[in-house]
FIDO-434135 format. One record per residue: residue in one letter; x, y, z of N, C-alpha, C in turn. Coordinates in pm, whole numbers, plus 32768, in hexadecimal, padded with zeros to 4 digits. Layout:
aXYZXYZXYZ ...
//
This chain:
xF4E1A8B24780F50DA93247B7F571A9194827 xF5F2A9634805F63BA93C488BF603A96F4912 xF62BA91D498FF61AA94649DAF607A9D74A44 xF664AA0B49E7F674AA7C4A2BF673AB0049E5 xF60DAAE64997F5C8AB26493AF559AB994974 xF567AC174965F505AC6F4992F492AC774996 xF41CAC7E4A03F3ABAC4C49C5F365ACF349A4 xF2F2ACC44955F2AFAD5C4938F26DAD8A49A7 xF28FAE1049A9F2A3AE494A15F214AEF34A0E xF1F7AF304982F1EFAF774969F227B0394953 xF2C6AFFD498EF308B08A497FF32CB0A648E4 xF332B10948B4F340B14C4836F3B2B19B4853 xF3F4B1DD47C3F479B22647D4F433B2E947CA xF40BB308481DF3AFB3894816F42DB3DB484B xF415B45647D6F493B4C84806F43CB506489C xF39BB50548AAF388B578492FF307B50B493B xF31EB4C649AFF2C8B44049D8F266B47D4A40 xF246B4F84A5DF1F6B53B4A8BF17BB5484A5E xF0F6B5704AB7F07CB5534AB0F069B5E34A47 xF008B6074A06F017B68449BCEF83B6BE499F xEF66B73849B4EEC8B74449B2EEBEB76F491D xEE23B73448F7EE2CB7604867ED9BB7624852 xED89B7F24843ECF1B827484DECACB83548ED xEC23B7C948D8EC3AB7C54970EC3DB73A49B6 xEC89B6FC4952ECBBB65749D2ED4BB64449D2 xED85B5F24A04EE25B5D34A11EE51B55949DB xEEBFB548498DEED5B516491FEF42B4E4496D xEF3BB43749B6EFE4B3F749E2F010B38D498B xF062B3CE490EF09CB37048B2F0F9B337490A xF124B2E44978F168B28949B7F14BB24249DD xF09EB2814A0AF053B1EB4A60EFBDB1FF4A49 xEFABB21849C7EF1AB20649B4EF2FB1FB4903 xEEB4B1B048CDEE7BB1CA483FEE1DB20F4832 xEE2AB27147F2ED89B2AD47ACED78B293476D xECE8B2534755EC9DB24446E8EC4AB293467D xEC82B2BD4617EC2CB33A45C8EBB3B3204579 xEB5AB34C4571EABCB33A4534EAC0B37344D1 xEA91B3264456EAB2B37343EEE9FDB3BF43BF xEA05B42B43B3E976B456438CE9B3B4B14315 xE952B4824296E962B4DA4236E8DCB4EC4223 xE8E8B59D41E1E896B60941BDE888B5EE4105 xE8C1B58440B3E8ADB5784048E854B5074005 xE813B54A3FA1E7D3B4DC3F39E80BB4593EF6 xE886B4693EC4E90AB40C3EA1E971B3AB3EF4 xE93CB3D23F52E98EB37A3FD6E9BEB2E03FB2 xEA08B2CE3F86EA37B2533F4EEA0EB1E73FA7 xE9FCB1C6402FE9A3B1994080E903B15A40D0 xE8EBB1D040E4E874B1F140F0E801B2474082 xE84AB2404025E826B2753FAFE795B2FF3FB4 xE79CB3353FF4E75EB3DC4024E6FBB38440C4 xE6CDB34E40F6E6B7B30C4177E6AFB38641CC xE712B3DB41F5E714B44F4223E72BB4B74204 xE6FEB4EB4159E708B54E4150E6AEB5BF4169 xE62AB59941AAE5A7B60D41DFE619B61E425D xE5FEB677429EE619B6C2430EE5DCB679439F xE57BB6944397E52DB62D440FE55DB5A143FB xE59AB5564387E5BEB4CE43A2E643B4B743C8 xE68BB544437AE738B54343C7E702B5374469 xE6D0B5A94493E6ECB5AF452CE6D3B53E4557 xE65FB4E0454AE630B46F457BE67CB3F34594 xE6C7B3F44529E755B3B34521E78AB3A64557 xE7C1B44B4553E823B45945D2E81AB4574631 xE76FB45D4687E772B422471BE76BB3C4470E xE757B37446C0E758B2C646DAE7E4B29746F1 xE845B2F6469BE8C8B29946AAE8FDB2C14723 xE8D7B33A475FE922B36447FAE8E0B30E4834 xE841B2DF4851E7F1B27D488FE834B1F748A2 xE877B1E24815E8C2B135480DE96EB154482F xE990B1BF4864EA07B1C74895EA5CB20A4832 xEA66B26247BEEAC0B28E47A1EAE1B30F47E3 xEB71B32F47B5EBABB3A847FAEBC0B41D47F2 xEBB8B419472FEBB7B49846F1EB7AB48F466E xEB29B4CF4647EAC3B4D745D1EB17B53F4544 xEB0CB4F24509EB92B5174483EAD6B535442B xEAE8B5E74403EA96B60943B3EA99B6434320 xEA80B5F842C8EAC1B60A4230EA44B63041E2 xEA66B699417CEA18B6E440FDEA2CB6A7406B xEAA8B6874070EACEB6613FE8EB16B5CF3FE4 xEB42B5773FC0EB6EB5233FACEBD9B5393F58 xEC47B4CC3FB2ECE4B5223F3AED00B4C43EB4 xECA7B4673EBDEC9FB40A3E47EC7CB46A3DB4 xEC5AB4223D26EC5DB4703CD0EBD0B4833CC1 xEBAAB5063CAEEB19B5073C91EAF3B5D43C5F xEAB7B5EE3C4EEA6CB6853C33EAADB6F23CAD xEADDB73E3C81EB1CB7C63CEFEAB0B7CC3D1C xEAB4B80F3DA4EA49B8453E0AEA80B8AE3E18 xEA41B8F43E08EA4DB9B43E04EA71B9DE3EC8 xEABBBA343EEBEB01BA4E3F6AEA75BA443FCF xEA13BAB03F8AE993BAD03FDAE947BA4A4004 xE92BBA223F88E8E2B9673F95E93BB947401A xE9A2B90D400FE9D1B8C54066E9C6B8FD40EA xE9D7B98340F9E9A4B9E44188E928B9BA41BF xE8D6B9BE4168E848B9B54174E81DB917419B xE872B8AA417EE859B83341A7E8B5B8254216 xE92CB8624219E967B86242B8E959B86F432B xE922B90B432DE96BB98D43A1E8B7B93A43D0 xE877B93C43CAE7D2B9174414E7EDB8884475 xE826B8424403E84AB7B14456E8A7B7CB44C0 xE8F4B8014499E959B8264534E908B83F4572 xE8BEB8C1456BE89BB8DF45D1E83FB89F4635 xE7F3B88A45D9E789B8084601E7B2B7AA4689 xE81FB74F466EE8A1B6EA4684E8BBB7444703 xE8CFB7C046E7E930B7EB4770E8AFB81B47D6 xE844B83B479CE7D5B860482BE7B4B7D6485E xE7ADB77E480EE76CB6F4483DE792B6994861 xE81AB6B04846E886B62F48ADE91DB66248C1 xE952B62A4925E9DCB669495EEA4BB6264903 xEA2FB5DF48B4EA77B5944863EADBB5ED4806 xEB6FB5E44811EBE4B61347A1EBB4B61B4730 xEB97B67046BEEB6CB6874661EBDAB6BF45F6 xEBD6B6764581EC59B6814525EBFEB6B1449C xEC49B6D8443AEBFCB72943BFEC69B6C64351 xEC21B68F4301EC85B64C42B8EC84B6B24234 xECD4B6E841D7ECDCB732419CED57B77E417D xED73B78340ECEDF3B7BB4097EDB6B86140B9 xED71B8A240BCED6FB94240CCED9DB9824147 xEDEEBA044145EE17BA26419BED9CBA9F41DF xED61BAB74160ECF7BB184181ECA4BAB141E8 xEC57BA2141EFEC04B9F6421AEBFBB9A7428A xEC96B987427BECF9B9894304ECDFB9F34347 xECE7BA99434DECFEBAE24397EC52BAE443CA xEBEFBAD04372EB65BAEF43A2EB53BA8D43E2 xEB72BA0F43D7EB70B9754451EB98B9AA44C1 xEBFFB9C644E5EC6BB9DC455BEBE9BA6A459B xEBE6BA9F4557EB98BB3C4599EB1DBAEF45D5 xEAD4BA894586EA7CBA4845A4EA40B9DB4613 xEAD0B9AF465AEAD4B953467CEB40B8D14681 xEB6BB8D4460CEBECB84C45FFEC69B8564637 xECA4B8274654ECECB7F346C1ED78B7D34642 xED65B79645D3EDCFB73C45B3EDB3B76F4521 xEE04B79A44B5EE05B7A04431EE37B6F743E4 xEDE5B6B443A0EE13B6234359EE14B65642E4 xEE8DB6A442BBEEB3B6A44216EF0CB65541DD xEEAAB5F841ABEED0B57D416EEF01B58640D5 xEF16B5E940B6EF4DB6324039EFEAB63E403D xF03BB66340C0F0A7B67C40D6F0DEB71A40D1 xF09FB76C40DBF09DB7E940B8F0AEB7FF404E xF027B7C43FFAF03AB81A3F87F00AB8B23F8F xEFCEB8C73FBBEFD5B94C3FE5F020B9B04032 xF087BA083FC7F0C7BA2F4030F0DCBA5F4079 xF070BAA44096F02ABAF84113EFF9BABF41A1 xEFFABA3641ACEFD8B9FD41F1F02DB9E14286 xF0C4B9D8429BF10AB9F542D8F104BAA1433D xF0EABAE542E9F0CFBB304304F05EBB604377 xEFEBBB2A4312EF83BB1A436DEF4CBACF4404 xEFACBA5843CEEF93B9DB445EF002BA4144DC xF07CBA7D44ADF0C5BAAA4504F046BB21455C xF01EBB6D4529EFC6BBB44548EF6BBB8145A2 xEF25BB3E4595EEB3BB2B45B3EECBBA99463E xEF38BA7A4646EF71BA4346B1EF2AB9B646B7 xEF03B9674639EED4B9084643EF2CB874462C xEEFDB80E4632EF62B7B1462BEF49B796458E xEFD0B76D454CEF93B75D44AFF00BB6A044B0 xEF6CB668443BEFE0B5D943FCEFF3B5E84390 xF07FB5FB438BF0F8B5C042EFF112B56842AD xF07FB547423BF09FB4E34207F0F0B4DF419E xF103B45E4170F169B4424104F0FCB440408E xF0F0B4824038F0C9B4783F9EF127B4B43F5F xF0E1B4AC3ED5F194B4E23E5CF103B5323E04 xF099B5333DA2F024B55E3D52EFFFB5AC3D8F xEFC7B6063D2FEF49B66A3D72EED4B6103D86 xEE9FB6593DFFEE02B60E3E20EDA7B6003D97 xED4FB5C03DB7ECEAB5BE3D5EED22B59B3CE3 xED7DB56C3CA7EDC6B5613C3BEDC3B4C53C43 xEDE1B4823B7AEDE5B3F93B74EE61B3CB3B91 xEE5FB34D3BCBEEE5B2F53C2DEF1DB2CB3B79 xEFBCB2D83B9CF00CB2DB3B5BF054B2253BA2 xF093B1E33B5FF0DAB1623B5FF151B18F3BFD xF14EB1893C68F1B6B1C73C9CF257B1763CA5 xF2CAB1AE3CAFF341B1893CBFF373B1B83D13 xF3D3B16A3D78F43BB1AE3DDBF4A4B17C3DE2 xF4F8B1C13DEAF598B1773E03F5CDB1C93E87 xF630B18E3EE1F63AB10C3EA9F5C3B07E3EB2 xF567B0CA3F0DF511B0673F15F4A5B0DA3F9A xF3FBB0973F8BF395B0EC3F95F389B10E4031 xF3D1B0FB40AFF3E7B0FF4129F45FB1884125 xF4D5B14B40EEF522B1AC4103F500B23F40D5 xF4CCB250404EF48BB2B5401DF412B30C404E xF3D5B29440BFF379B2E94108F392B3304197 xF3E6B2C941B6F468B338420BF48DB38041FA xF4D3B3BB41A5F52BB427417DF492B497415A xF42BB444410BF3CAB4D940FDF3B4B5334180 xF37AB4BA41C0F330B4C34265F3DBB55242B0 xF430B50642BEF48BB54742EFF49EB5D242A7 xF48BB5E24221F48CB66641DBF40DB6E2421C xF396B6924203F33CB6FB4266F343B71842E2 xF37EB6C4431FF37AB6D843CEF3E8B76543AD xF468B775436EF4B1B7F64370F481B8484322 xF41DB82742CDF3D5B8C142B7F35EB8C042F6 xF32DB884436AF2A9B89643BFF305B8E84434 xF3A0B8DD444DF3E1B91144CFF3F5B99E4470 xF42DB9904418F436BA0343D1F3D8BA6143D9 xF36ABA5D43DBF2FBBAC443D2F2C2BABD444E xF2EFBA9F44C5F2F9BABF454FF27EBA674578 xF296B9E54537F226B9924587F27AB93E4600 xF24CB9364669F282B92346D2F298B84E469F xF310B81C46D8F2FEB79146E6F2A2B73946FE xF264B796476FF20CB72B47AFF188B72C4779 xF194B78146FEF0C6B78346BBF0E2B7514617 xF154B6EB462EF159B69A45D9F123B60745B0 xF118B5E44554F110B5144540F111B52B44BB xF162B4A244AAF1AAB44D4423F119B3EC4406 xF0E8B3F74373F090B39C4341F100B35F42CB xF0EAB2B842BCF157B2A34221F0D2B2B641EA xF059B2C041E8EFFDB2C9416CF001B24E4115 xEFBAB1DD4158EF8BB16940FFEF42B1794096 xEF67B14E4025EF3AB16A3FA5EF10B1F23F8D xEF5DB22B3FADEF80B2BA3F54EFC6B2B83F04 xEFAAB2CC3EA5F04FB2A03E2FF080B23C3E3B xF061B1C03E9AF0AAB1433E88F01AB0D33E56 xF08BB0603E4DF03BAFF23E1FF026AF963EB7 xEFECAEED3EA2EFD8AEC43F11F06CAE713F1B xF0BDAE573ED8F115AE3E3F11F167AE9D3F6B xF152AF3D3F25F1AAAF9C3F65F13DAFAD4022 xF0E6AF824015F085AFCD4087F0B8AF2040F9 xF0B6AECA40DEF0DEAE5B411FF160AE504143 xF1C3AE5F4121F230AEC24112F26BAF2841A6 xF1F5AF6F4165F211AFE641E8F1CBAFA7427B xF16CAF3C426CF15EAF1F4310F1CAAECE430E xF1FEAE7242C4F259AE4742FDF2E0AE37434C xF2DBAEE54327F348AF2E4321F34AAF9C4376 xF2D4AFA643BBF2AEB04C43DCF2E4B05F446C xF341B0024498F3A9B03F451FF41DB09D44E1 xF425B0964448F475B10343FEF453B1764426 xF3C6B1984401F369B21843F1F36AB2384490 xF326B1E7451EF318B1F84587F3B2B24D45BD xF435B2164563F491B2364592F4B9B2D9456B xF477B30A4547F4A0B3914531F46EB3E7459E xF43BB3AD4603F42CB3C94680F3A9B43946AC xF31AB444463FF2C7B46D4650F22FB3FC4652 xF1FDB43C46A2F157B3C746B2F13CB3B24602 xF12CB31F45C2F109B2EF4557F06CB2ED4520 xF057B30444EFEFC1B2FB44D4EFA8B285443F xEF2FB24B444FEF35B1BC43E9EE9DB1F643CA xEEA3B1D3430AEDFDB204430DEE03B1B042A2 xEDE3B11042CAEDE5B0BA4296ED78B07B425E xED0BB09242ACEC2FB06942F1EC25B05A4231 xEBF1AFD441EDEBA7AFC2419FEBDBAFF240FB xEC5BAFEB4121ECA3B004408FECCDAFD04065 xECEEAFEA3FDDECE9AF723F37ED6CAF2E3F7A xEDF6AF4B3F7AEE30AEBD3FABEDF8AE584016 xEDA4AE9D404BED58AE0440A7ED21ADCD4078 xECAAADFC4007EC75ADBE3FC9EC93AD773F31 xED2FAD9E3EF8ED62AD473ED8EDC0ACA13EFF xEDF3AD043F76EE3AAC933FFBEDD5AC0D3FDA xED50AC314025ED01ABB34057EC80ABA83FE5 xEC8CABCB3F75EC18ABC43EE7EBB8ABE73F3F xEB89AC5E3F72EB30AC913FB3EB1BAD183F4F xEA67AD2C3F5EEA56AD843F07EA22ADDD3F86 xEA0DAE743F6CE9C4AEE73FCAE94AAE8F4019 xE956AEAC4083E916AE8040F9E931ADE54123 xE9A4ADCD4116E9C8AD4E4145EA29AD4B415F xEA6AADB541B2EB1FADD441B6EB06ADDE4277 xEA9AADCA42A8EAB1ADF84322EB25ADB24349 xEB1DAD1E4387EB9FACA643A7EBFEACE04392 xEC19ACEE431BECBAAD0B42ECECF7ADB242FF xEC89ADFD4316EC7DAE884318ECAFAE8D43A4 xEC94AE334428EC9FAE3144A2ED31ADE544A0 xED3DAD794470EDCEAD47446CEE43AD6F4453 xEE24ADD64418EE7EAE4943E1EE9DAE924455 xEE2DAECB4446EE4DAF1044B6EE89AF05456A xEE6FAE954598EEC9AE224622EF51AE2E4600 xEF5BAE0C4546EFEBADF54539F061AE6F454F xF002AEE44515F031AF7C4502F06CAFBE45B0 xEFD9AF754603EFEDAF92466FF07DAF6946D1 xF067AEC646C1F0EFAE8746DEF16DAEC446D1 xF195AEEC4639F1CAAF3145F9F20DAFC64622 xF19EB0194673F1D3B08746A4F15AB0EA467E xF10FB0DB4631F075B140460CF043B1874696 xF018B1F146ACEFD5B23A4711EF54B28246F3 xEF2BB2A0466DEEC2B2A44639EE98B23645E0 xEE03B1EC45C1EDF5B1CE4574ED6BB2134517 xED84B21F4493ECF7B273444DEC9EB1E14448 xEC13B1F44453EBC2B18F4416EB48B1834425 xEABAB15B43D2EA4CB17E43CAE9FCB1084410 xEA4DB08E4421E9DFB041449DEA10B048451F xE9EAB0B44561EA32B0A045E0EA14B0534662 xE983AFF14635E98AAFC846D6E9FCAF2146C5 xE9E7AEFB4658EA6CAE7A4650EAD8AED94672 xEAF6AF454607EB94AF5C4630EBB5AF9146E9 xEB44AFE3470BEB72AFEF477EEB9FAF8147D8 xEB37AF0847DEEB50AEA34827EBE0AE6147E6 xEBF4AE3C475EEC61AE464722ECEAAE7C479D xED06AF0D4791ED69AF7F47BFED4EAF494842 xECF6AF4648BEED0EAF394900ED38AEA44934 xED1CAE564914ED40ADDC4928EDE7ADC5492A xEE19AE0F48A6EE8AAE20486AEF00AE5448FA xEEAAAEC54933EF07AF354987EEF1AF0E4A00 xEE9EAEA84A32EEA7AE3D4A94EF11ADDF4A76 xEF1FAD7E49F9EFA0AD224A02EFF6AD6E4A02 xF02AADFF49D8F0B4AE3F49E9F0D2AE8E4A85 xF05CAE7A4AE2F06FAE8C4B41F042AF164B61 xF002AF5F4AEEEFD5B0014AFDEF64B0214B16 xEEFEAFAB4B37EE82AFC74B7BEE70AF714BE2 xEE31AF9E4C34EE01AF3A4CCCED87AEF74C79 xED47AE514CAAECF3AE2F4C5EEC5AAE894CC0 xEC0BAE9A4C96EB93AED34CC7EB73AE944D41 xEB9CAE0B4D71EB69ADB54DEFEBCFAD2E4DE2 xEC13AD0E4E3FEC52AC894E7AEC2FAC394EBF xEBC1ABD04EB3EB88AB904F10EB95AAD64ED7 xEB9DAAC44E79EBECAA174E3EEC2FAA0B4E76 xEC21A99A4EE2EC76A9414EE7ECB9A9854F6F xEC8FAA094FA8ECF1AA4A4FD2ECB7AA4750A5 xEC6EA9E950B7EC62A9E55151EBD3AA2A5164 xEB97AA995100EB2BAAB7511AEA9BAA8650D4 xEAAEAA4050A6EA20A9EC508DE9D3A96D5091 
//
């Protein structure tokens, strides 16, 4: 490395580097990571495979992960993978309780992961703070709704309808640039329908429609994505390119699930999604200490006082 080579620093290219309230905590994509908890309300959970789908075991969850330090609790009904429609009501009925639940019992940012605009609007009434439609608006009511309801929403990159079988994907000119240009397409129809800048974030959506070369790819790449100048979100925690990456099968992706994620961080990430959070937290923070964005908890090595 030449000498005079920049060292990492942790600044990002953010159009509004301001602190931003969202629900009821404050969100500083310049000098903090949040860590998101993933709690799902489904039987099919490609993950945890239903683990939390009773009601009393979501909530339980979810104080454990505010307990081990996460920042915002990402609460999902359906899974956007391919599997059986869930009727609007079902998914209400496994939602709108958990929010609420989530929001009497801890102060923690609370996000609704979900393609409906209808269940979006009963989250937000409920409690949530952040819409994660990881669909990309397929719904096109949904713009609509997040403008309304004054919540922060993430724009991910998919191309399929939810719940539908993965198709071989292609991009030209190649799978970065293409997720740019999507990402950049919703941000002007999220301004379009009078969603303010700042209750925005860019997801590229790892293995959504891509393969693991395309998902390895995009971290490698993702000061592209950071550069469109909104907080990035990575929801990387325990998915099939990791566990093709490192011949790891379900429940053996933590390592690489966390490595990912340091790298994402490095990178420019300000959210990360993920279901083990006491590694990743220690993970993130460790991370936002070498970039200089956290004080360490205590300085006493080496340093005259012991």
């Amino acid at each position: 490395m030449p000498l005079d080579a920049a060292p990492l620093d942790g600044r990002i290219p953010l159009l509004d580097a301001t602190p931003r309230q969202v629900g009821r905590g404050v969100f500083d994509p310049a000098r903090r990571v949040a860590v998101m908890a993933v709690v799902n309300r489904t039987p099919d959970s490609f993950h945890d495979r239903g683990a939390t789908f009773a009601l009393d075991a979501a909530v339980t969850a979810a104080e454990r992960a505010v307990a081990a330090g996460a920042d915002w609790i990402d609460v999902g009904g359906v899974p956007f993978g391919r599997g059986p429609a869930v009727s609007e009501q079902e998914e209400l009925d496994r939602v709108v309780p958990l929010v609420e639940a989530v929001a009497a019992r801890t102060d923690a940012v609370i996000s609704v992961d979900t393609f409906s605009a209808a269940v979006a609007r009963a989250a937000v009434a409920s409690g949530a703070g952040v819409v994660n439609d990881t669909s990309g608006y397929w719904d096109p009511a949904m713009p609509g709704v997040v403008a309304a309801s004054g919540a922060m929403v993430v724009l991910t990159h998919s191309l399929h309808p939810p719940r539908s079988e993965p198709v071989a994907p292609r991009y030209e000119p190649d799978v970065t640039a293409a997720v740019r240009a999507r990402l950049a397409d919703l941000v002007a129809r999220s301004l379009a329908a009078g969603i303010p800048a700042d209750r925005l974030v860019v997801d590229p959506g790892h293995d959504l429609n891509k393969h693991t070369r395309h998902s390895l790819e995009l971290i490698r790449r993702l000061p592209e994505i950071v550069a469109l100048g909104y907080p990035t979100l990575v929801a990387l925690s325990n998915k099939d390119f990791i566990g093709e990456t490192l011949d790891r099968p379900r429940g053996e992706r933590v390592v690489g699930s966390v490595a990912a994620a340091v790298a994402c961080v490095i990178a420019g990430a300000r959210i990360v999604r993920v279901h083990d959070v006491v590694e990743t937290v220690d993970a993130v923070r460790m991370t936002e200490a070498a970039l200089g964005l956290r004080e360490p908890v205590r300085v006493w090595h080496n340093n005259g006082q012991n």
